[in-house]
C-alpha positions as CSV (number, residue, x, y, z in Angstrom):
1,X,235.7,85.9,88.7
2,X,235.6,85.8,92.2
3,X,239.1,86.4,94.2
4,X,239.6,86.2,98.0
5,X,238.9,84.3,100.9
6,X,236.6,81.0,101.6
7,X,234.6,81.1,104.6
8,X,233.3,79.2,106.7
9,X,230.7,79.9,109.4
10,X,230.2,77.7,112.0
11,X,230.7,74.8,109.5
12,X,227.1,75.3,108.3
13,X,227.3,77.8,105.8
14,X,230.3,78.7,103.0
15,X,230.7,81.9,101.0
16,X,233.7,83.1,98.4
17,X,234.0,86.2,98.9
18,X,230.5,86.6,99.9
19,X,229.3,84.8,97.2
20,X,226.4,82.1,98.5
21,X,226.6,78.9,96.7
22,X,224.4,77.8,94.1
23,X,223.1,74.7,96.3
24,X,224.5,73.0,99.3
25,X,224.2,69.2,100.3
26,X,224.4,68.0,103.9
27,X,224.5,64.2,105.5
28,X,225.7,62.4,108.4
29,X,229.0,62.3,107.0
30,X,229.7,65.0,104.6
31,X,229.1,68.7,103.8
32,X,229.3,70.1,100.2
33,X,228.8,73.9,98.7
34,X,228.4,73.8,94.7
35,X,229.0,77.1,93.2
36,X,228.1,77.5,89.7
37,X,226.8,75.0,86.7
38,X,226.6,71.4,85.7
39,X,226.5,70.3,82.2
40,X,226.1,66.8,82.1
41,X,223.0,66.5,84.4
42,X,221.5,64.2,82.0
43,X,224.5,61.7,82.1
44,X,223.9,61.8,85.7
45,X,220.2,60.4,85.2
46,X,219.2,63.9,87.4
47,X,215.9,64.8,88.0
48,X,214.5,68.5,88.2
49,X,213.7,68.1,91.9
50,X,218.0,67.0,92.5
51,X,220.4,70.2,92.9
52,X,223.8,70.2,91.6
53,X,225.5,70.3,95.3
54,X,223.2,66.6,95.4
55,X,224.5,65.2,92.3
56,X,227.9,66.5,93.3
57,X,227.7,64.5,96.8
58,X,226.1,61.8,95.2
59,X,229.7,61.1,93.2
60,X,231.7,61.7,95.8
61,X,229.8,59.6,97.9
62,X,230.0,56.4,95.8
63,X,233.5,56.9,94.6
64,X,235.4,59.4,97.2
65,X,238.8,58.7,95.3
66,X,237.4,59.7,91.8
67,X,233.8,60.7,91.7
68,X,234.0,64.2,91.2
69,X,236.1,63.4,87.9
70,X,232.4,62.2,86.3
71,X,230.8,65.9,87.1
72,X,231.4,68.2,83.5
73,X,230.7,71.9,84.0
74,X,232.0,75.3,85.2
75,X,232.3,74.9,88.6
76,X,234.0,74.8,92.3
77,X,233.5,72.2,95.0
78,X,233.9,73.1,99.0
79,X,233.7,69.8,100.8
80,X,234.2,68.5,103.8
81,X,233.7,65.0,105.4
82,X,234.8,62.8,108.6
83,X,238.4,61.7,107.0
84,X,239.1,65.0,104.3
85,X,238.0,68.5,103.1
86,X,238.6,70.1,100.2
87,X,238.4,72.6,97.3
88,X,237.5,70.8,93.7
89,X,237.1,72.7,90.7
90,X,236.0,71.8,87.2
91,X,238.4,70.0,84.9
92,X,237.7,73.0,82.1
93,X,239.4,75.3,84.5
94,X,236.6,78.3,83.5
95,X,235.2,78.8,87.6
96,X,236.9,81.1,90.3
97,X,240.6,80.9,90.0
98,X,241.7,78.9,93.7
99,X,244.6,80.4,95.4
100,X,245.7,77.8,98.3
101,X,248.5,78.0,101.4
102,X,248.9,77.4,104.6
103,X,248.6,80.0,107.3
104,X,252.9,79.2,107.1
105,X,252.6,81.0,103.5
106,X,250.7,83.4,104.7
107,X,253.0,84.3,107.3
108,X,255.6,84.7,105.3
109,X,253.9,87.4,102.6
């Protein structure tokens, strides 16, 4: 398990605790890290040339409100498009544990 912070380099690259991701997608409009597995890439119809960060992106993409929820694995999402970013981890809950605040929480530890 992996504890600590997210980073973000110049919006181009994203590590957890120094951890590269698996794969990475990129478009016009949206940005997304995949770290760790799929397994329903056959539900998907995936072939072995698409990566999990591109199957991820491809959900979000036609359903932003609940496309992720048709992705089954062990797995966390970093995202970020024109409208939202975000943090999405696998319903199983068996990826890196996500910690969350504010920089007002942090303050105040």
């Amino acid at each position: 398990m992996i504890y600590g912070k997210i980073t973000l380099e110049d919006w181009r690259t994203a590590c957890v605790e120094g951890e590269e991701p698996e794969s990475s997608f990129e478009s016009y409009n949206l940005r997304l890290f995949f770290f760790g597995t799929l397994y329903n890439r056959d539900t998907l119809q995936a072939t072995p040339d698409d990566t999990n960060a591109k199957l991820a992106a491809d959900a979000f993409l036609s359903d932003p409100a609940y496309g992720f929820s048709r992705l089954d694995g062990s797995f966390t999402i970093v995202y970020y498009s024109e409208n939202e970013c975000g943090v999405v981890r696998d319903h199983h809950g068996t990826h890196y544990p996500c910690l969350l605040y504010t920089s007002d929480a942090a303050d105040e530890r």
